[in-house]
Structure formats: structure tokens, C-alpha cells
C-alpha positions in Angstrom: 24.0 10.6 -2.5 21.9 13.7 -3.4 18.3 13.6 -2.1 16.7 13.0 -5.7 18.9 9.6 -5.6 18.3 9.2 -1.9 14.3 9.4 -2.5 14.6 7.0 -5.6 16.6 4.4 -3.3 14.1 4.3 -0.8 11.5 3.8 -3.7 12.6 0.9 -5.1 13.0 0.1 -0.8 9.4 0.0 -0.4 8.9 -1.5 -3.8 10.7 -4.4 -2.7 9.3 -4.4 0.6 5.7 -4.6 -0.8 6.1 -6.9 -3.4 7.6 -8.7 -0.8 4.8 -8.5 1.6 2.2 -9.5 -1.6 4.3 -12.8 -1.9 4.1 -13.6 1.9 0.5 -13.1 1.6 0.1 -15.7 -1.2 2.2 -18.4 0.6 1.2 -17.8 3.7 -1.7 -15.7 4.2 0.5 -13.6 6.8 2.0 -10.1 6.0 4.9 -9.5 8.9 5.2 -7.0 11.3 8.9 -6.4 10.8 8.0 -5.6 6.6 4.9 -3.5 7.7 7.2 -1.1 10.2 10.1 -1.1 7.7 7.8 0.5 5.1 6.0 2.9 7.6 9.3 4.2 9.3 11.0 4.1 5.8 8.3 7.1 4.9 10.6 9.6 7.3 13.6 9.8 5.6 11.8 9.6 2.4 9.6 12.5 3.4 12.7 14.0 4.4 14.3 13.5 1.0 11.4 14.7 -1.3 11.5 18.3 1.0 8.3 17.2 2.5 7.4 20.7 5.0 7.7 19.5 8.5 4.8 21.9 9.5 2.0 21.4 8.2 2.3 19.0 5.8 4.1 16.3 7.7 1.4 16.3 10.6 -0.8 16.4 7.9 0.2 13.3 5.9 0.1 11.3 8.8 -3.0 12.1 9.6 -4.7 11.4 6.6 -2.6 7.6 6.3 -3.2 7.3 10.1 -7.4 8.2 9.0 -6.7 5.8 6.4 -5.6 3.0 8.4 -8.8 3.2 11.3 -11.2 3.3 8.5 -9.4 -0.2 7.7 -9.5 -1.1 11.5 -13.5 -1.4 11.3 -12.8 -3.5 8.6 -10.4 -5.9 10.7 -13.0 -5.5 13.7 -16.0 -7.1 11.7 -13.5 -9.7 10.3 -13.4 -8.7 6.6 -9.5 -7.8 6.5 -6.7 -9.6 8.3 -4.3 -7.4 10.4 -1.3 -7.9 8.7 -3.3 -6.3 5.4 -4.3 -3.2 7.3 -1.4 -2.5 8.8 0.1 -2.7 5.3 -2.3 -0.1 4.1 -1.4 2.1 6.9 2.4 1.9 6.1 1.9 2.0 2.1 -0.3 5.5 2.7 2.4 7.3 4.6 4.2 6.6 1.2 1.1 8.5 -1.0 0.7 12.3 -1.8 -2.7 13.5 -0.8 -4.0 13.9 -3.9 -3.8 10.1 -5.0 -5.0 8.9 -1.6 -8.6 8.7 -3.3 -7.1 6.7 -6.8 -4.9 4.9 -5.0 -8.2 3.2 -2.9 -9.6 3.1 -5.8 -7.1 1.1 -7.4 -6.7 -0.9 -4.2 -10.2 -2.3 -4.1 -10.7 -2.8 -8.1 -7.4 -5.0 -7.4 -9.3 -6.6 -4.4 -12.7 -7.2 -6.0 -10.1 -8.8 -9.0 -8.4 -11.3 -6.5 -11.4 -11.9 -4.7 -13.2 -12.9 -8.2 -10.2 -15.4 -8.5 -10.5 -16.7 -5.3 -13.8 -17.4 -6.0 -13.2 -19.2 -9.1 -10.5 -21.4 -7.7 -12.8 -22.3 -4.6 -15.3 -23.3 -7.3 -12.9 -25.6 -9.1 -11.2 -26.8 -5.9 -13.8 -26.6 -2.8 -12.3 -26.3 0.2 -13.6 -26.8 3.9 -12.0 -24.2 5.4 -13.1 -20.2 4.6 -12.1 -18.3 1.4 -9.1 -16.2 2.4 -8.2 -13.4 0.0 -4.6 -12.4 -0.3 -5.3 -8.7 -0.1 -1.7 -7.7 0.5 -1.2 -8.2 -3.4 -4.2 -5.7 -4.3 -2.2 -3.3 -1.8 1.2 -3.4 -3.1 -0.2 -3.2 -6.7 -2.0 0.2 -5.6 1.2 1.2 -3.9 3.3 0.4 -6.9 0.8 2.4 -9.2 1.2 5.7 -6.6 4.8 5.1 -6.8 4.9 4.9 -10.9 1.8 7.8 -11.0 3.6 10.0 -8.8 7.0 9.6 -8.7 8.0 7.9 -11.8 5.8 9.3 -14.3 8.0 11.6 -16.8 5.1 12.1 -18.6 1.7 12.9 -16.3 2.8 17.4 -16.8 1.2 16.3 -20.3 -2.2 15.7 -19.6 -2.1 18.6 -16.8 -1.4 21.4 -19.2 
């Protein structure tokens, strides 16, 4: 398998693996571990594939998805994200090319605000005891499906950049 095919396979890996991850969040309100570390040690051999430079940009990538995922652990500290979610965004923005960490958090939280306005609608028509739990997991694999389709995907995004 040439690399091109290799880094597609791996795409449609973590495509499945978050969508996967979005439906265990609906169910269950849990994202796993085991799906969390298969997309985050999935990023190697895909950074590997798409000639990724081990020095500087490697080091670099991490950094960024590792800065990334500790903003998100303030987040989990004051209780407004559930661990399983921000581990999820940790492992999804290993996956994104610097330039579309900024849209792709962007995307993330107008997908959030969304599912947190339906949340909020369904508590209204069915009031429940417990607290409001928001799936998050879903807003995060639709921003990581949109990199995936913006970045990698896209046959037509040299259009607009001419």
C-alpha cells in the first residue's frame, strides 16, 4: 500500500473511531479510553504517511494538540467537560494541521453550543432530577470529521486559495 492509500486508510480509521466515540457518548455519556488512545497513537503512522518532518514539525504538532488538550483540562478541573471528552480533543488534534486548529475549535464549540441548545430543549420537555449532561463527544468528532473533509478530502479548497 503506497503512503497516499496508507494515510486515506487511517482516515476513514479515525473517522470510524470518532463517530464511534460520538455514539458512546449518546448512549452512555462515557467516551473509552481504549478509542481515545487508538485515535492519538493512530496520528504516528499517519504523520508518518503524509511525510510529516520529524524535526520540527512533529515536536511541533504535538505541542500545539498537547496545549490544546490542558487548555481543556481547566475545563475538566472546574467540572464543565467530562474526561473522556477531553481526552478525545487531545487525540482528534494530533490528527489537525496547524492551520485549522483555530476553525476546527471553532467548529467544535458552535457544534457544542448546538447540542447544548438541544439538551436544553429536551430537559424542558422532559425535566429530569439529575444534571444536564451534554454529549460533547459528538460536537468533537463533527469538528474532526470537518478537518478531515477540509484538509484532506477537499479536491476543491486550491480554488478559493488562488
Amino acid at each position: 500500500m503506497e503512503n497516499g492509500s496508507l494515510a486515506l486508510a487511517l482516515m476513514a480509521l479515525l473517522a470510524v473511531l470518532m463517530i464511534a466515540a460520538a455514539i458512546s457518548d449518546l448512549r452512555s455519556r462515557t467516551i473509552s479510553n481504549g478509542l481515545n488512545a487508538a485515535m492519538a497513537l493512530l496520528a504516528i503512522p499517519f504523520w508518518i504517511a503524509i511525510g510529516l518532518p520529524v524535526w520540527p514539525d512533529v515536536p511541533i504538532q504535538f505541542g500545539a494538540a498537547f496545549a490544546v488538550f490542558l487548555a481543556f483540562v481547566g475545563l475538566f478541573a472546574i467540572g464543565a467537560m467530562g474526561g473522556g471528552d477531553v481526552k478525545m480533543i487531545g487525540a482528534v488534534m494530533l490528527w489537525v494541521p496547524l492551520p485549522l486548529f483555530m476553525p476546527t475549535l471553532t467548529v467544535m464549540a458552535i457544534g457544542g453550543g448546538i447540542l447544548s441548545a438541544v439538551m436544553l430543549v429536551q430537559m424542558k420537555l422532559r425535566p429530569s432530577e439529575g444534571p444536564v449532561e451534554v454529549p460533547y463527544g459528538v460536537a468533537i468528532a463533527a469538528a474532526g470529521l470537518w478537518v478531515l473533509h477540509q484538509q484532506y478530502l477537499n479536491q476543491f479548497q486550491s480554488i478559493g486559495s488562488t
